[in-house]
N, C-alpha and C positions, 0 to 999 in steps of 0.2 A: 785409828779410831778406837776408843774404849767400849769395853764390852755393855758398861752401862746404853751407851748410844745406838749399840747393833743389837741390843735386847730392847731399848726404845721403839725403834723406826722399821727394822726387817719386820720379827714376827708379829706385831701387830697389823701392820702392814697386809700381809701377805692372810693374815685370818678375816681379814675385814673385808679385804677384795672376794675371797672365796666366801663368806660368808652371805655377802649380798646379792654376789653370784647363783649361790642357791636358795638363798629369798626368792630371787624373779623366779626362780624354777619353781618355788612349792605356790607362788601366788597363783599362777598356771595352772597349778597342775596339784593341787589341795586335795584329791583324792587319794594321791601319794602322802601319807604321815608322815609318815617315815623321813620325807624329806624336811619336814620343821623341825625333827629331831636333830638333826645337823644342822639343820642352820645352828638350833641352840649351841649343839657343840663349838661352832668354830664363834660364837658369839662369847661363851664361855672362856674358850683361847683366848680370844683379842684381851678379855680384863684379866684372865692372869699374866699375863704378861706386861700391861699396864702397872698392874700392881707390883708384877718384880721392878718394874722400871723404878717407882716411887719408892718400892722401900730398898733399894740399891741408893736413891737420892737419899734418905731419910736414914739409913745403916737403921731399918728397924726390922728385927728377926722374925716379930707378929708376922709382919706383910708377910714376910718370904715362907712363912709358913704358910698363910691364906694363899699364894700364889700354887705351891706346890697344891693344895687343894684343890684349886681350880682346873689343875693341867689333868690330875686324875680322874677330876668330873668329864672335862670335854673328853677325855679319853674314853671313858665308860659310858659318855650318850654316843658316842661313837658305835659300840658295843650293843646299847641298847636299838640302837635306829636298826644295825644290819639285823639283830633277831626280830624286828616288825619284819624289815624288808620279805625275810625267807621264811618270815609265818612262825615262828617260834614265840615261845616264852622269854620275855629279856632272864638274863641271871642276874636279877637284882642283887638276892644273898650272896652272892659270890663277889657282885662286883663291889658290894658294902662290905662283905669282911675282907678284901684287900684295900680297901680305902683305909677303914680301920686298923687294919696292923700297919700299913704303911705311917698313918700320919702319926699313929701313936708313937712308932721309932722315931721317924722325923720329930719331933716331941721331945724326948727325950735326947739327942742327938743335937737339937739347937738347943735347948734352954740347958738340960743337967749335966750332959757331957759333951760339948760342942767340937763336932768333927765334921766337915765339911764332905769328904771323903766318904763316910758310912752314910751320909744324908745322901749326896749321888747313887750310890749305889743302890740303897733303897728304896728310893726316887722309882729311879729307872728298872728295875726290877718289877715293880711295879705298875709300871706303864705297859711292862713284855709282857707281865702278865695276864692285863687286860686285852689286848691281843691276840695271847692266846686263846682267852676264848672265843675270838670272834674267828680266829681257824679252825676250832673243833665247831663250830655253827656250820661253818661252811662247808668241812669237813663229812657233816653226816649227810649232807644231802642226797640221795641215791644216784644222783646224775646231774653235773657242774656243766652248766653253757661255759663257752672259751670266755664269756665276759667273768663271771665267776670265779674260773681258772685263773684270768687274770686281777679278781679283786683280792685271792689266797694267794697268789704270789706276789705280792703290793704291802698288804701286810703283815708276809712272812718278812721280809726286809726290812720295814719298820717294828718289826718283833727280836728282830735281830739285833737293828741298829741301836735298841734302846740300850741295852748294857752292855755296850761297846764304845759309850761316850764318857764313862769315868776312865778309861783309858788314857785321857785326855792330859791327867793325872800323872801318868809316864812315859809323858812324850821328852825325851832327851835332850838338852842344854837348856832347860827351861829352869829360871830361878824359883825358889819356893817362893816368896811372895808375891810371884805370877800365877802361879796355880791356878789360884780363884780366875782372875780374868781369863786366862789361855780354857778354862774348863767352860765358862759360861759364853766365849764365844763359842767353841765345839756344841755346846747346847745349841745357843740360837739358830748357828747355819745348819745344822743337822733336823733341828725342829722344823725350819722352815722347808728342806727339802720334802722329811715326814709327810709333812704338813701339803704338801704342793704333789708327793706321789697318792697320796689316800684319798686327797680331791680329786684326779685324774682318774680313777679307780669310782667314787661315787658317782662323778657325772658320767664316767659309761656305764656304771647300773640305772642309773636315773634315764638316758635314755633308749636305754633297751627296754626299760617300763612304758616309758612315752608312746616307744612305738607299737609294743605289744599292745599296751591299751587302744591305739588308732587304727592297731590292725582289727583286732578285736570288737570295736565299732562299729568299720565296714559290713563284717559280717554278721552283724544286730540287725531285724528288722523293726523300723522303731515303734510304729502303731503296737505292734502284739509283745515284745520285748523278747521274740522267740529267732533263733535264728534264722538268717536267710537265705535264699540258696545257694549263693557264693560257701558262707559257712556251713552251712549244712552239708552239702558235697564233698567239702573237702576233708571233716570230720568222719563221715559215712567211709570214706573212700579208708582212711587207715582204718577201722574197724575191723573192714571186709577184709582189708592185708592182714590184718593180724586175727582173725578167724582161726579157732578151732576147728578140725572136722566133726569133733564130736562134740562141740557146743556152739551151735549154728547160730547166728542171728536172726530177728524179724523182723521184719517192717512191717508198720502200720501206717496207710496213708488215709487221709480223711478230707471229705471235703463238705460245705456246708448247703444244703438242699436249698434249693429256692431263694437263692440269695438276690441275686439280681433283683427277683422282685421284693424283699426287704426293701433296698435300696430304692427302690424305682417309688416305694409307694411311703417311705418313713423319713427316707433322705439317706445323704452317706453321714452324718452325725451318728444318726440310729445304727449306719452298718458297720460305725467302728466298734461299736459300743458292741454289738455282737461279736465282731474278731476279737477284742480282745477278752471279753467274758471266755467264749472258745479257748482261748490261748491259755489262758487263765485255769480253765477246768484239764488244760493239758500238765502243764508245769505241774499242779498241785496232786494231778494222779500217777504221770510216771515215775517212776523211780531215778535218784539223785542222778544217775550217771548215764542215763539217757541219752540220747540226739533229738532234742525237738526243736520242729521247724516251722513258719511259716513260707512254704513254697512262693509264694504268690497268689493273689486276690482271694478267695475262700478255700485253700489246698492248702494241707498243713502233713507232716509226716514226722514218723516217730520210728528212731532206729532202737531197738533196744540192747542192751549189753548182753554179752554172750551166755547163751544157756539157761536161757529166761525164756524162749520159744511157749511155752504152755501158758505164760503171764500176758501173752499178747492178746489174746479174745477178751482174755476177762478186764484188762487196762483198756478195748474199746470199748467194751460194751459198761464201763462205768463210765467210764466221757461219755458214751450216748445217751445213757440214762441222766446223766445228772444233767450236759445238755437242755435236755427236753424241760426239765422244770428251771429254768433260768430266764424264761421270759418276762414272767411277773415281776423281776427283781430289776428288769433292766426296759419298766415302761411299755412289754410288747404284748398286754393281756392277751390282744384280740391273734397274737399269731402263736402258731404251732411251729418253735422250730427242732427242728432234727438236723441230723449229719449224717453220709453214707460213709463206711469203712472198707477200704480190701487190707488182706492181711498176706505177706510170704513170706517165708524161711527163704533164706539165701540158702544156694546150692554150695558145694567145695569149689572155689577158686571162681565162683561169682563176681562179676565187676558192675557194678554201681549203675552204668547205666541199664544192663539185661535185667538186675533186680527190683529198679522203678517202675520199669516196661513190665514186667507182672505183675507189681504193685498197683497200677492201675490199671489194668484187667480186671484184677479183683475187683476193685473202685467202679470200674465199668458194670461189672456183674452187679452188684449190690444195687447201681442206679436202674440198671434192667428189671432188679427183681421187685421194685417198688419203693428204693430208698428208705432212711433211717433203718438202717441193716448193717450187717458184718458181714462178708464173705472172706473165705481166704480159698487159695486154688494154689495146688502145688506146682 
């Protein structure tokens, strides 16, 4: 079989299947960018290779130039998808000035001094190079899931394999006017490996996202968009593991006065419309890296980050305050509403349940002592 026919039918092949592959994934699952960015890349793949096909049929040097352009493109949205993925800046610049010095060589290599050999080698240099940045990406992360482990070792091999294939070049009993084909099948079956290990490596970042997202879900409360106590809990609970003793944590739990009769007397349309203004006025007053919760039906709780203790009264009592003027906004002229607060400090090696169990104590005191109040009990 000529190399023309295994640069035909393999790597297009095999970019189309994977490509479509992760179509259905991004149609899915369109929150994910990241994954359209790959689709384009392996979309990308399929016509360069196309296009080597043609101008391999056509001996025209343009194409194989446009071809080589292409494989550097999908290379580098490769590149760009993984710095969406882990929250980075793509390195446009970097991956535009190796496209540039690359094609420029290539360039000068087919048309003014035609060497088959320096174009490979430049090629593929090039390819490792993009690569490489997508290991220094991965590389700076402070801490790599095994899926990650396993997407830097996937690419270290394909960073490897790329300028190891003009090798191909001096493979022993091979005539020189084989070169060309013995080199360009070493491309296709090594591409398509590439090509077939970096997908394997995407679809399990893809869905380690899937599930993180579904897991993540679960633990959404949907009316208030605050978490819930599945999530709440399970967040509190390492918090309190990873406590300071000398920068203690607080809770703050709240719960909303006379609700039932909201409900009983405006409908539950009107009492959503309260929970989530509530929720609303929570999110927008705690600070970024909080824990807020809705517990269940009008009980909501706020774990604060560590050594912020003196921030907890004054973060209830502007939810209370602001609270109290949000009726007019949301239809309820003729009612007063308010919310009770209990406030604790977690003690040294406190566990989640003892320090809710005081948390509402507090909450209890406050409703004792005539509601829309703070209290906190040590």
């Amino acid at each position: 079989m000529s190399h023309e026919i295994v640069v035909g039918m393999l790597n297009p092949a095999m970019s189309a299947i994977f490509g479509a592959c992760l179509f259905s994934l991004w149609y899915y699952h369109r929150h994910l960018t990241y994954i359209a960015i790959f689709v384009l890349s392996y979309v990308v793949r399929l016509l360069c290779f196309g296009i080597l096909y043609i101008a391999f049929a056509l001996e025209d040097p343009v194409l194989r130039l446009l071809a080589n352009a292409f494989i550097l493109l999908a290379t580098a949205l490769l590149s760009v998808a993984l710095s969406m993925r882990l929250g980075r800046r793509p390195h446009y610049g970097t991956l535009a000035a190796i496209g540039l010095i690359v094609l420029a060589t290539l360039y000068v290599h087919q048309f003014v001094d035609p060497n088959l050999l320096v174009r490979a080698v430049v090629l593929n240099l090039g390819l490792a190079a993009v690569c490489l940045l997508m290991l220094v990406d991965i590389a700076r992360l402070p801490e790599r899931t095994p899926i990650e482990k396993l997407l830097f070792s996937l690419i270290a091999v394909a960073c490897v394999g790329f300028p190891l294939r003009p090798l191909a070049f001096w493979i022993p009993g091979i005539p020189s006017d084989q070169f060309e084909g013995v080199y360009w099948i070493v491309v296709s079956i090594s591409d398509a490996l590439i090509c077939s290990v970096l997908a394997v490596a995407i679809f399990a970042v893809i869905a380690v996202d899937v599930m993180d997202r579904i897991r993540l879900e679960a633990q959404i409360d949907v009316l208030s968009g605050l978490f819930n106590r599945r999530g709440f809990e399970s967040r509190a609970t390492d918090a309190l593991a990873r406590q300071d003793a000398d920068a203690p944590i607080a809770m703050i739990v709240s719960d909303l006065d006379h609700f039932k009769e909201i409900n009983d007397r405006f409908g539950h349309m009107k009492g959503d419309r309260v929970i989530q203004a509530f929720s609303g006025i929570l999110k927008d007053k705690a600070p970024p890296d909080a824990i807020v919760a809705r517990l269940g039906g009008e009980e909501f709780a706020v774990v604060l980050p560590q050594g912020q203790v003196a921030a907890a009264h004054l973060l209830a009592e502007s939810v209370r305050s602001a609270f109290k003027e949000l009726a007019p906004n949301i239809g309820l002229d003729e009612v007063r509403l308010t919310a009770s607060f209990g406030i604790v400090v977690a003690r040294n090696a406190e566990d989640l349940p003892s320090l809710m169990d005081r948390a509402d104590h507090a909450l209890y005191q406050a409703k004792r002592d005539g509601r829309d109040c703070i209290r906190q009990i040590v």
